[in-house]
Every structure is written in C-alpha cells, then in structure tokens.
C-alpha positions as CSV (number, residue, x, y, z in Angstrom):
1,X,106.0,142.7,100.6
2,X,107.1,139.1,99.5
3,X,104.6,136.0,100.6
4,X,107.0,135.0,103.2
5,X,107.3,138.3,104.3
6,X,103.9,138.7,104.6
7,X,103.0,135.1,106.5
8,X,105.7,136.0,109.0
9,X,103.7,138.9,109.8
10,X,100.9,137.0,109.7
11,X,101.9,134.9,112.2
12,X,103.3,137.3,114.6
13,X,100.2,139.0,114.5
14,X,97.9,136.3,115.0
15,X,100.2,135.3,118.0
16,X,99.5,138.6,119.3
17,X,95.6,138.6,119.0
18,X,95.5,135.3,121.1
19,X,96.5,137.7,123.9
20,X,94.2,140.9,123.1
21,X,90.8,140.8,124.4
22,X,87.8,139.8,122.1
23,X,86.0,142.6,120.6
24,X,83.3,143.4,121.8
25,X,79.5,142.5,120.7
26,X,79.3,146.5,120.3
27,X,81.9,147.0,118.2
28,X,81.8,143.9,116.0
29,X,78.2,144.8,115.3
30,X,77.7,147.4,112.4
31,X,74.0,148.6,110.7
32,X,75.5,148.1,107.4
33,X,77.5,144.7,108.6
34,X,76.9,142.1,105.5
35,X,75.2,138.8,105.4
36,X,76.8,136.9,102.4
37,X,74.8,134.5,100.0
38,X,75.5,134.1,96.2
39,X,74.5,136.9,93.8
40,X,72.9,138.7,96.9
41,X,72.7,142.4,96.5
42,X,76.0,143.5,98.3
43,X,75.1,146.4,100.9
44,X,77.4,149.9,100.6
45,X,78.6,151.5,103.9
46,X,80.1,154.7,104.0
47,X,83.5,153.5,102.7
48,X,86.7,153.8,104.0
49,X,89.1,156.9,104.4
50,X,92.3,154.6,102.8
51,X,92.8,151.3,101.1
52,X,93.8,148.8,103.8
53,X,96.3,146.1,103.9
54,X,94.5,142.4,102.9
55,X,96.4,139.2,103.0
56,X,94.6,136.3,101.4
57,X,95.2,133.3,102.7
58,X,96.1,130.3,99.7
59,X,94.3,128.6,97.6
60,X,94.0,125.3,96.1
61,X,95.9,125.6,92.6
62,X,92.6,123.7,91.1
63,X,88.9,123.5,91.4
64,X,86.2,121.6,89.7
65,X,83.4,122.6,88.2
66,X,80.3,121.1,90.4
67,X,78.8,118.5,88.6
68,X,76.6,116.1,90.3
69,X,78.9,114.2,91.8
70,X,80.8,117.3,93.7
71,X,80.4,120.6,94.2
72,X,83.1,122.5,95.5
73,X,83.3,126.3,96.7
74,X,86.5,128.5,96.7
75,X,87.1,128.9,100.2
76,X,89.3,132.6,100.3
77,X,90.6,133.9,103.8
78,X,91.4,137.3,104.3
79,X,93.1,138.6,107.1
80,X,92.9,142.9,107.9
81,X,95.9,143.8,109.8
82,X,94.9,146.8,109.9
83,X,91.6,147.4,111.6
84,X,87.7,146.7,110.9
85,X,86.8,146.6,107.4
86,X,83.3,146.6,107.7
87,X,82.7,150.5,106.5
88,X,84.1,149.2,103.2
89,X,82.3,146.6,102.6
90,X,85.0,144.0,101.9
91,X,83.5,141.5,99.4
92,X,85.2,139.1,97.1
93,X,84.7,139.0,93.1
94,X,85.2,136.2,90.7
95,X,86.9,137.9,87.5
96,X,86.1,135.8,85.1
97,X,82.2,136.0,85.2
98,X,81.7,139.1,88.3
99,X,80.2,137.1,90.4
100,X,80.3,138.8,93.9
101,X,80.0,137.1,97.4
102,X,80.6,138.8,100.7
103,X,83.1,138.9,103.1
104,X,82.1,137.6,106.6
105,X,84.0,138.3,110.0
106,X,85.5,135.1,111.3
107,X,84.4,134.4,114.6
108,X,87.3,132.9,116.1
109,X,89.9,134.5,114.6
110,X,90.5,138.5,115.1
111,X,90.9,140.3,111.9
112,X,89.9,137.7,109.5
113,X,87.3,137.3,107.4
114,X,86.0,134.4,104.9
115,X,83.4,134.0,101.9
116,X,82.8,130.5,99.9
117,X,83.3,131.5,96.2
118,X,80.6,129.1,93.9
119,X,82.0,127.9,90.4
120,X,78.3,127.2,89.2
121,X,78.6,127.9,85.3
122,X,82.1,128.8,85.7
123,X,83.6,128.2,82.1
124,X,87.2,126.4,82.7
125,X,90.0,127.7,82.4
126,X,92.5,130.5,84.6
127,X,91.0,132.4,87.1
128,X,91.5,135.0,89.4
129,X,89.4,135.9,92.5
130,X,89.8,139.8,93.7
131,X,89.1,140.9,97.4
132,X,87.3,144.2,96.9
133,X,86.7,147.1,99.3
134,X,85.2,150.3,98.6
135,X,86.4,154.0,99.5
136,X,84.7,157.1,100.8
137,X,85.1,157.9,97.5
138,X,82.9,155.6,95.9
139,X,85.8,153.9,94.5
140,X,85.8,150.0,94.2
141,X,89.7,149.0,95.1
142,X,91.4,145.6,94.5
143,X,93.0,145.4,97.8
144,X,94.4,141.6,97.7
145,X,94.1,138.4,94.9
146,X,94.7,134.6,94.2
147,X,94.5,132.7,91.5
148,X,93.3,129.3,90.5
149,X,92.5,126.9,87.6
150,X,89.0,125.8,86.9
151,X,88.6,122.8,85.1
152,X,85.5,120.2,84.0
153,X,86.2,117.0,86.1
154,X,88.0,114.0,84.7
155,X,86.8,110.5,85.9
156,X,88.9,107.2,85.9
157,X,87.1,104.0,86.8
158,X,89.3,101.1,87.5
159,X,86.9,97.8,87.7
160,X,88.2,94.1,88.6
161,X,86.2,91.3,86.9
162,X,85.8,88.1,89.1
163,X,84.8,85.4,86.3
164,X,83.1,83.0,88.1
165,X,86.1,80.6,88.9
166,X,88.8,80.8,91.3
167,X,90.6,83.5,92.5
168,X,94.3,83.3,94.1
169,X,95.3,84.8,97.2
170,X,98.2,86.0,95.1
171,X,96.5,87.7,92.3
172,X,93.8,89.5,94.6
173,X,96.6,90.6,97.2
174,X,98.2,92.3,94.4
175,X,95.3,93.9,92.9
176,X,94.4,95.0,96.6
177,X,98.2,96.8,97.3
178,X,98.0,98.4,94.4
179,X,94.4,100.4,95.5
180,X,96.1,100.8,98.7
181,X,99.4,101.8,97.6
182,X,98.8,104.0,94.7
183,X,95.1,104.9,96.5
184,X,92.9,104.3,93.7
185,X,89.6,102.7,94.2
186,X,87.9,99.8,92.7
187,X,84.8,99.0,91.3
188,X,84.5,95.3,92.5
189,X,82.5,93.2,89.3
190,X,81.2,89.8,91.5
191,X,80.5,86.4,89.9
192,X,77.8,84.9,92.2
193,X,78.5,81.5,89.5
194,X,81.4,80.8,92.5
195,X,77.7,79.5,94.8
196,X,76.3,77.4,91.7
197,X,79.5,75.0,90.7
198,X,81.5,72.6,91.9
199,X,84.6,73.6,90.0
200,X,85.0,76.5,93.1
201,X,85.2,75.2,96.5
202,X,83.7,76.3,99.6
203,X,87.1,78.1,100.8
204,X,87.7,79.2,97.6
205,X,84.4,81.2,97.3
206,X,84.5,81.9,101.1
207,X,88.3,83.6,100.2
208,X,87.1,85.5,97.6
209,X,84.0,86.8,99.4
210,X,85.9,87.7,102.5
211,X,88.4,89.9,100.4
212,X,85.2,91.8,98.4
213,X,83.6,92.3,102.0
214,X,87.5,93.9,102.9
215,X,87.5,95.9,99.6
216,X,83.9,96.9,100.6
217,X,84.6,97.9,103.7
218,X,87.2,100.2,102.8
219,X,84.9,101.8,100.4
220,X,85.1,100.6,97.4
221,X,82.1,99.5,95.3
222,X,80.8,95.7,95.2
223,X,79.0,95.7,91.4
224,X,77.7,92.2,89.4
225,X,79.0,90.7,86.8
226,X,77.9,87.1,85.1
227,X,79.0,85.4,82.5
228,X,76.8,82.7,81.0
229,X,78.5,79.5,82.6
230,X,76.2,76.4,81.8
231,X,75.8,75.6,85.6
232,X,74.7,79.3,86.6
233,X,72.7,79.7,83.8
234,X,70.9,76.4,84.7
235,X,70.3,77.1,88.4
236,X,68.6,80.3,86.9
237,X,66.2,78.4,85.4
238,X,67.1,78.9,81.7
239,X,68.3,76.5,79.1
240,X,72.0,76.5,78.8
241,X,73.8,77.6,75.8
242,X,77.1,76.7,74.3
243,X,77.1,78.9,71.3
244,X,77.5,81.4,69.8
245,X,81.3,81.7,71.6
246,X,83.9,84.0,71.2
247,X,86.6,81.3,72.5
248,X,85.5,77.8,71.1
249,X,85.0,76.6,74.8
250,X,81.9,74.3,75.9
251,X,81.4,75.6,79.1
252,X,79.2,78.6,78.4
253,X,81.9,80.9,80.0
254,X,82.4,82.2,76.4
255,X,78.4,82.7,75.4
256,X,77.8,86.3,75.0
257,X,75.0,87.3,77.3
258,X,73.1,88.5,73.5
259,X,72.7,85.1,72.9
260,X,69.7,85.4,75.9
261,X,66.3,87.2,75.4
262,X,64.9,90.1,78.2
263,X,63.0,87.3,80.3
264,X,66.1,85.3,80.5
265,X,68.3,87.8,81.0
266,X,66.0,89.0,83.9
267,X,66.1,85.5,85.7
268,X,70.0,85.4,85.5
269,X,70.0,88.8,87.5
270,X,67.4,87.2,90.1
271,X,69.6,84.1,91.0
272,X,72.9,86.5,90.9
273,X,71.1,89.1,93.3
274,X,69.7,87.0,95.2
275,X,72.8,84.7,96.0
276,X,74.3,87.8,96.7
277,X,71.8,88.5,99.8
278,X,72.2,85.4,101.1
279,X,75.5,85.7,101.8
280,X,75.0,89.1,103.1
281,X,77.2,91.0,100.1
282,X,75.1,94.7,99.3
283,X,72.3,95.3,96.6
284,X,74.7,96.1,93.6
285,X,73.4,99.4,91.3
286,X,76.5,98.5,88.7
287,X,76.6,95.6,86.1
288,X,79.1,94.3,83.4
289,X,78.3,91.5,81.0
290,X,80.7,88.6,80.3
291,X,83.0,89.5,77.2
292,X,81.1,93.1,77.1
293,X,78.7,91.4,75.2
294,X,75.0,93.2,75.3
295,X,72.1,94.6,73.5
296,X,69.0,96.2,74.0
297,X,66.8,93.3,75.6
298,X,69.9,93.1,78.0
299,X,70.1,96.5,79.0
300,X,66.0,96.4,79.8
301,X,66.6,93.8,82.4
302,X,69.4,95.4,83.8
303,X,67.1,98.6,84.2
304,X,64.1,96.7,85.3
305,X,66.4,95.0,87.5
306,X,67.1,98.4,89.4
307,X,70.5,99.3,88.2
308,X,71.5,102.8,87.7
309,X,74.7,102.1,85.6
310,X,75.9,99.7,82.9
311,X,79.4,98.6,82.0
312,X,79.3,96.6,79.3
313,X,79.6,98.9,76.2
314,X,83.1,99.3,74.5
315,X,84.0,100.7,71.2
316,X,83.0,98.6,68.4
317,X,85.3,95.7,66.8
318,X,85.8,92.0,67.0
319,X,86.5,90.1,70.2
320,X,87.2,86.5,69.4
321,X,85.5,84.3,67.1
322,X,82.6,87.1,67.6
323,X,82.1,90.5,66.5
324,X,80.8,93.1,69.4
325,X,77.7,94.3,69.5
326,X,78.7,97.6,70.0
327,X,79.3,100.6,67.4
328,X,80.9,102.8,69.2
329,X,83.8,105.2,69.1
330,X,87.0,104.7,70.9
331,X,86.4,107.7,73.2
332,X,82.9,106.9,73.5
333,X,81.5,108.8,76.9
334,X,78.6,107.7,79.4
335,X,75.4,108.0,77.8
336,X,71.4,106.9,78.9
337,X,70.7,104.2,75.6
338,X,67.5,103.7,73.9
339,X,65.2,100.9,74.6
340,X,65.6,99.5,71.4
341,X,69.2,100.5,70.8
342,X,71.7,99.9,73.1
343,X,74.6,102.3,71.0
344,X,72.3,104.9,70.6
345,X,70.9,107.6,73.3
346,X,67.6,107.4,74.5
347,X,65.0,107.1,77.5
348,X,66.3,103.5,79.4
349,X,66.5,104.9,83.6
350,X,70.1,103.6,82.8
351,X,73.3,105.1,82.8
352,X,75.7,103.1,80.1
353,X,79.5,103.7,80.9
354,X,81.6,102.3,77.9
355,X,85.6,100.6,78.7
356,X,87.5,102.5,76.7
357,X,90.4,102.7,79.1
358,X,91.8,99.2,77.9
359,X,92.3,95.5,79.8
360,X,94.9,95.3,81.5
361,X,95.1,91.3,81.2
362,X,98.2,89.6,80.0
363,X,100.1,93.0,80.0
364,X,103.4,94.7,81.9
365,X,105.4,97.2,82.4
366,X,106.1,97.8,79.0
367,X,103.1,96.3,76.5
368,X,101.3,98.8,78.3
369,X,102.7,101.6,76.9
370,X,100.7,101.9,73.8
371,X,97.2,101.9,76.2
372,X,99.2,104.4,78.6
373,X,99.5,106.4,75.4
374,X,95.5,106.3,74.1
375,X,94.6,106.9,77.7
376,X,96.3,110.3,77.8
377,X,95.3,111.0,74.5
378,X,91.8,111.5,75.8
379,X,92.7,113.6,79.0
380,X,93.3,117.2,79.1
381,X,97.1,118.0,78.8
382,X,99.2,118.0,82.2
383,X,98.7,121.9,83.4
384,X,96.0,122.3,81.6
385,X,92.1,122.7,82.4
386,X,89.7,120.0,80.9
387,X,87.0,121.7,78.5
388,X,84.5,119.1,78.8
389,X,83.8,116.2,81.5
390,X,85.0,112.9,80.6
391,X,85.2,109.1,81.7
392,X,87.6,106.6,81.2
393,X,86.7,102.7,82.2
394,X,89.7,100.1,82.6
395,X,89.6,96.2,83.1
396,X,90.9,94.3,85.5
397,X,90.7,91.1,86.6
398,X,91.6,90.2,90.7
399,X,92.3,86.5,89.7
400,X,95.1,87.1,87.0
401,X,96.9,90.0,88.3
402,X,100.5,88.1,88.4
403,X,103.4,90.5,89.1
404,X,104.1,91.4,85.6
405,X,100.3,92.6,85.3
406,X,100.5,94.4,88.4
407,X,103.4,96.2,87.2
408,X,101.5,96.8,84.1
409,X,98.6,98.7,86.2
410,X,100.7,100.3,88.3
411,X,103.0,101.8,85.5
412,X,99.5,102.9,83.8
413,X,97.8,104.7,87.2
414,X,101.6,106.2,87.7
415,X,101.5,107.9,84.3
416,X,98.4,109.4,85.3
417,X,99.4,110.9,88.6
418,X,100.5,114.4,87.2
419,X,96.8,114.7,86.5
420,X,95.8,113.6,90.1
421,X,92.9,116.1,91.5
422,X,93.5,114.4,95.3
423,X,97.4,115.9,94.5
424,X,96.2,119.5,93.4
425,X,98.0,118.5,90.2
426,X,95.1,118.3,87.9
427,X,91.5,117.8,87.1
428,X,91.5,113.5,87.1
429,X,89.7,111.6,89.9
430,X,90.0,108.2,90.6
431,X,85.7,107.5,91.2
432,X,83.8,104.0,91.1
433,X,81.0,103.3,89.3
434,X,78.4,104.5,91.5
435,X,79.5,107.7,91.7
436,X,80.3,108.1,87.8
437,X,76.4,107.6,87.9
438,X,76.1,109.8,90.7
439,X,78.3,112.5,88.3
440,X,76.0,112.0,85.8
441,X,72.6,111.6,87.3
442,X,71.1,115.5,86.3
C-alpha cells in the first residue's frame, strides 16, 4: 500500500472510531499489558496468531543527540487497524544500537499506540526505528518502520557589541528585523560606559536601553561587554590608561582590557554590573572584552565575578597596532581555561566560547563571501549528520549595521538555512550564549 494510500485509510478509520464506543476498562486491560521505560525488561504474552497491519505515523527527518542543552526523544505513533495488539507485545527497537522501548495504548485515540524512543549514546548518523510484534510462534516480526538522521548538534551564536557610544535608531532597527525576519536570536553585549560619559546623552542611552529591554523581552540574551574608555574606567575607581592601543586613539576605547591586573579588572565588572541594576537591566552570566583582548587575570574576575561564559577568545593573530593574546586555532571550540592560561584548558568555573564565526563590520553582500565560505567549512555538509558538536561565534555590532552590513548578515545566516534544525533541514541551531553554556555545562 502507498503512504497516501495508507493515510487515506487512516483517516477514514479514525473518522469511524470517533463514532464506535470506547472500549471497555475490561477489555483494554491485559495481565501481560506493558508499562514502557527505557531498557526495561520487555514482558512476552502469548503472541499473536498473524502479523498485523501497523502504520507508523512520521517522523521528524532529524534528531539531535541530547546534550545538555536538549534532549529530545523519538516520538513514533503506531496505529493497529486491525485489532488489539497487546498479546504480541508490540514494542519499538532502535536498529542501530537495539535499544527497545514499549509500545503504550493511546488513551484518546482507538487503535493507536505511542513509545518515546531515547538517542542517549546514539552515535550519528542514519537510522531506522522498527515496530516489533511477536507471534505465537515465538517469532519477533518487523511489522512497520521509519527512518531518521541522528546528528551531534551544531550551535551558531550571533552576538551584537554595543561599544559604549551611541547607537542609531537605524542601525539597531536593522539589526533587530533581521532576528525577527530571519528568526535568529541574539546575544545582546551591553556597554554600561553609555551611564558614565557625557559624549552619550540621556535619550541616547534611554533609546538604547529601551531596545535591549525589547530584545530581552523577546528572549534574547542581555550579556556585558566593556571596553576600557578613560571615563568608565575612572568612575570604577582605577587609573585610566591610554596605552597600549590597538588604534592610536586617546580615549582608552582602544586599551586592551590586558593592560588591567585581576583587582582592576574585578572593579570594572562592579561598576558595569552594578549600573546595570540600577537601571533595572538582568544579572548578565556572559562577557566579551573590548577588541577580544584577555588573559588569565581577566578571565579570574570574570569567574569570580559569577559568569558562566566568556566571549572574548578568537584565534590567534594581530588586531591593530597589537598582537592578540590568544593562540588559538581558527576552528577553536568552547573550552573551561586554566587559571594561569587563558588558551589552554583547565579548572577556571568558566566556560570560554572563542569568535571564530567572523565580524561582520564594514561588510556586504558580497565581501562576505569569503567568511560565508570558512563558516561552512566548519559545519557538517548539507544532508549530512555532524560527528561531533560544534560552535560557531559571529560579531555584530547594533550601532553600525547600515544597509550594506545588514545585507552582509543576512546573506551569511541565509547561506546557512539548508542546515536549519528549526526547518528539519539539518543539525544547526541558532542558540545565545547562555544556552551554549547551558550545552556545555556536564
């Protein structure tokens, strides 16, 4: 029978059961009636005298592999056109490893049944999931069948850098219809420097802030970022710095936040979090430092200062006048650093989450290209199932995005849309920060 044959009938014959009385509690019931549960022993009834006709209801075409940040179940629904199945204890198998779950009678709908297939420890790739019965002969039969891709999730971050100067109307309006047009979420980095300068006015600031609280509200995450401005760093208490710079600028905007010891870097957090309560804006758990400049004595305050993630590692070269501190790799992927070394893994309570997706800044439609290019390097291939769990960062900023940048960003998150998990297409999410840390938190 062809699929559309077979939902035709389906249909018809659910129609017709709307009409038929319920079973009864009496006949429903059954001493060897199964309860379900993961790897639980699977009872065997007497079996039944022929093998029965199963349609299984579709599937998603993919499925992740539960990390910490999801973990989904196979949902399979079976419908029995033909009578009870219960003396054959109709159970549903996962090929690839055997795993076995039972089959449970729906309880609104005559004739079907449902189990929730796990994927713990699946290992990606095609898979098929068989709906089993058994015969008076002791025989197991495949009586029905769907299959599926498993795949290790895929995780791009898009994160917007206020600077600590003013923001446009324009420039944010476009950065905000492109999360709401190509529904991608953002990872909002505030400068609380707008509070401690006179160069941003009050409705400047109060703009700015009323957009994050929108962005918030739709649920995207609010993060910090600072960069070492002379007047922030000032109201913090600390002595100002104009060098080292990675722009030849006197302003401190350029300072890289190494240039600042643990103590210091811990009393630059204090003002930024704390302006940010006062104007009523969320404890932040993700940071970024101005120019992704940081070290090890940086990354200790950030801990101390109860962060869970870190976004300012990228892979290592020069940035300016200045070389990064970093040594990474370009594919570099989310690691916990060392106390002592921020490039290499170790104990900090800190989850570091290097950019290696590119900046979108200055870019359009078509200097994008290249970065389009590296980005899908690192992804799986379109169709097929990602091996190992991976994270890509990208940089934004909400007060440059022009028209030729926005085209620029969404060209780049269009490219990536055959790889869209929210699409059934592929294994790629679109997550913030906090949940990348939430992904990687076990």
């Amino acid at each position: 029978m062809s699929r559309a044959t077979e939902l035709l009938a389906l249909a018809a014959l659910l129609a017709l059961c709307a009409c038929a009385p319920a079973p009864s509690a009496t006949a429903s019931a059954s001493p060897t009636a199964l309860r379900g549960g993961t790897g639980s022993p699977i009872a065997v009834a007497t079996g039944l005298e022929s093998t029965p006709h199963a349609i299984v209801g579709p599937v998603r075409a993919w499925y992740l592999v539960p990390d910490g940040l999801s973990r989904e179940t196979v949902h399979i629904a079976v419908t029995f056109p033909d009578g009870d199945p219960t003396q054959g204890t109709p159970r549903v198998r996962l090929r690839s490893n055997g795993r076995v779950v039972a089959l449970e009678r729906s309880r609104d709908l005559p004739f079907s049944w449902q189990a929730e297939l796990p994927l713990d420890g699946v290992v990606p790739g095609q898979q098929r999931a068989e709906v089993i019965v058994r015969l008076v002969s002791g025989e197991d039969v495949v009586v029905g069948q769907r299959d599926f891709k498993a795949s290790m999730p895929e995780y791009v971050v898009w994160t917007l850098d206020f600077e600590g100067d003013a923001a446009s109307a324009a420039t944010m309006a476009n950065a905000a219809a492109v999360a709401e047009g190509l529904k991608v979420p953002m990872t909002v980095m505030w400068n609380a420097r707008v509070w401690t300068t006179t160069q941003v006015t009050a409705a400047q600031s109060d703009a700015m802030l009323a957009w994050t609280r929108e962005r918030l509200a739709r649920g995207d995450e609010v993060a910090l970022h600072i960069h070492a401005w002379t007047d922030f760093v000032r109201a913090a208490g600390v002595t100002p710095r104009t060098s080292p710079n990675w722009g030849g600028r006197s302003d401190g905007y350029d300072v890289p936040l190494t240039a600042f010891d643990e103590a210091e870097t811990g009393r630059l957090l204090d003002l930024a979090l704390r302006l940010m309560a006062e104007h009523g804006m969320p404890r932040p758990t993700s940071f970024r430092a101005g120019g992704l400049f940081a070290n090890a004595a940086n990354l200790r305050a950030v801990a101390a200062a109860g962060f869970s993630a870190d976004t300012s590692a990228t892979p290592a070269g020069p940035f300016g006048r200045l070389l990064l501190p970093w040594t990474l790799p370009k594919d570099a992927q989310p690691y916990r650093p060392s106390r002592t070394d921020a490039n290499a893994p170790g104990d900090l309570p800190l989850l570091e989450v290097p950019n290696i997706a590119g900046n979108t800044y200055g870019l359009d439609a078509r200097s994008i290209q290249s970065v389009i290019r590296d980005d899908l390097a690192m992804l799986a291939t379109e169709g097929q199932p990602a091996t190992t769990r991976r994270t890509l960062t990208l940089v934004s900023h909400p007060g440059t995005i022009d028209e030729a940048e926005r085209g620029a960003i969404e060209a780049l998150f269009n490219a990536l849309a055959p790889l869209r998990y929210d699409r059934d297409s592929g294994p790629l999410r679109f997550v913030t920060l906090a949940q990348v840390a939430k992904a990687y938190a076990n």
